[in-house]
C-alpha positions as CSV (number, residue, x, y, z in Angstrom):
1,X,130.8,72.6,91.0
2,X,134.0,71.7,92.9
3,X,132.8,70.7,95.7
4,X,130.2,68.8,94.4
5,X,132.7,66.8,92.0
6,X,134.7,66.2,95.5
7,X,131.9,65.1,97.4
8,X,130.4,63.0,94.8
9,X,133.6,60.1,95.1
10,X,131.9,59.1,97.9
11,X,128.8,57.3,96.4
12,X,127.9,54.1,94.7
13,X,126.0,54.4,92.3
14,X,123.8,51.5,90.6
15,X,121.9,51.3,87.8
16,X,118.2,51.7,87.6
17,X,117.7,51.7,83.1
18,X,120.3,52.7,81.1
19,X,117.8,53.3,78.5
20,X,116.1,56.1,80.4
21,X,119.5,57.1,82.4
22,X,118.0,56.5,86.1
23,X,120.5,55.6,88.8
24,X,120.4,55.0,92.7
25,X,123.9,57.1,94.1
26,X,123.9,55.8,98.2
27,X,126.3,57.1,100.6
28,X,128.3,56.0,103.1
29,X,128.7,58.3,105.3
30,X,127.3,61.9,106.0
31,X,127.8,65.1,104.1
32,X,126.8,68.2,105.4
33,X,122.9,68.3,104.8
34,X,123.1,65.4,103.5
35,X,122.3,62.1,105.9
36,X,123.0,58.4,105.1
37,X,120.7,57.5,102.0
38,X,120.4,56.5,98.5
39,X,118.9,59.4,96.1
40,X,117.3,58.2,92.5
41,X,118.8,60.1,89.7
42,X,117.3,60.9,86.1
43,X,120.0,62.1,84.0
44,X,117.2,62.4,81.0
45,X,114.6,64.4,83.3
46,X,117.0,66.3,85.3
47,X,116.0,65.6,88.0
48,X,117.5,64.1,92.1
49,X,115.4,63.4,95.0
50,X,117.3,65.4,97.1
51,X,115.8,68.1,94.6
52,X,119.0,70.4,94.3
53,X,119.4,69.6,90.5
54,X,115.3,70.4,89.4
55,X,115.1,73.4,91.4
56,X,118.7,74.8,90.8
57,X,119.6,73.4,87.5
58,X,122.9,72.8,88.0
59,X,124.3,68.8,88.9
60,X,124.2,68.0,92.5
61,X,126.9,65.7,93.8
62,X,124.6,62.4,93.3
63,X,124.5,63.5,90.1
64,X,127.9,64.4,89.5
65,X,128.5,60.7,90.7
66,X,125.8,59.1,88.3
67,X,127.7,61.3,85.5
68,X,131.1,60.1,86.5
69,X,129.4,55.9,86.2
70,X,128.3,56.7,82.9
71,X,131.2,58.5,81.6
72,X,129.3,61.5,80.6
73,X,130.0,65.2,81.2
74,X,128.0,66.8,83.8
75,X,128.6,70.1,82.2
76,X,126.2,69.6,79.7
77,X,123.3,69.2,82.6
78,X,124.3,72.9,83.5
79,X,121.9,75.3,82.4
80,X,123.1,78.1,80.0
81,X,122.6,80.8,82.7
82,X,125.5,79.6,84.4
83,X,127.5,79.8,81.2
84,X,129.8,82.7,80.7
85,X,128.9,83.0,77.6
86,X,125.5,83.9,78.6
87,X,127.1,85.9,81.2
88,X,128.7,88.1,78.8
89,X,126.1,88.3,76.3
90,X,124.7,90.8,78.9
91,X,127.3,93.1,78.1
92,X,126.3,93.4,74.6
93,X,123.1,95.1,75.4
94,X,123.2,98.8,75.2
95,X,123.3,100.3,78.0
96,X,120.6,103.2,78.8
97,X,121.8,106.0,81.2
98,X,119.1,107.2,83.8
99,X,117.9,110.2,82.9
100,X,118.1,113.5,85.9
101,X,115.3,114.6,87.2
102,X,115.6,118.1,85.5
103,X,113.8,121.1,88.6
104,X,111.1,123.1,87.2
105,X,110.9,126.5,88.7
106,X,107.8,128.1,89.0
């Protein structure tokens, strides 16, 4: 998430409806995988057209940068499995040991 909030200072981002929170984020210069480009963002569909946020759920850096335009928290587009919260609710679970193979003898 670092990086991506790093990275993302280096868009302009426009706005496409701020009824339906869809924004254009274009670069300037390259970025790892990333080339020269602008990349549509739906903050109320989750989804980028570089298709990190969809398939990952978790804000790429356009939409860290549409976040940051709109003075909104890009935490709350993280989904809960990321959360520790979640994390440690697997802890809670009882914990079955595996049961040893006991030898039968003939």
């Amino acid at each position: 998430m670092e990086k991506n909030m790093r990275d993302s200072r280096c868009f302009v981002v426009t706005l496409f409806d701020r009824h339906n929170s869809e924004f254009e984020a274009t670069r300037a210069s390259p970025i790892g995988r990333f080339s020269l480009g602008t990349y549509r963002v739906s903050l109320r569909n989750c989804t980028c057209d570089c298709g990190h946020f969809q398939a990952l759920h978790y804000p790429c850096m356009h939409t860290v940068a549409c976040c940051a335009h709109s003075r909104v928290n890009c935490g709350s587009y993280v989904h809960d499995v990321y959360r520790m919260s979640e994390v440690f609710n697997v802890y809670q679970l009882p914990f079955v040991p595996p049961f040893r193979r006991q030898k039968f003898r003939r």
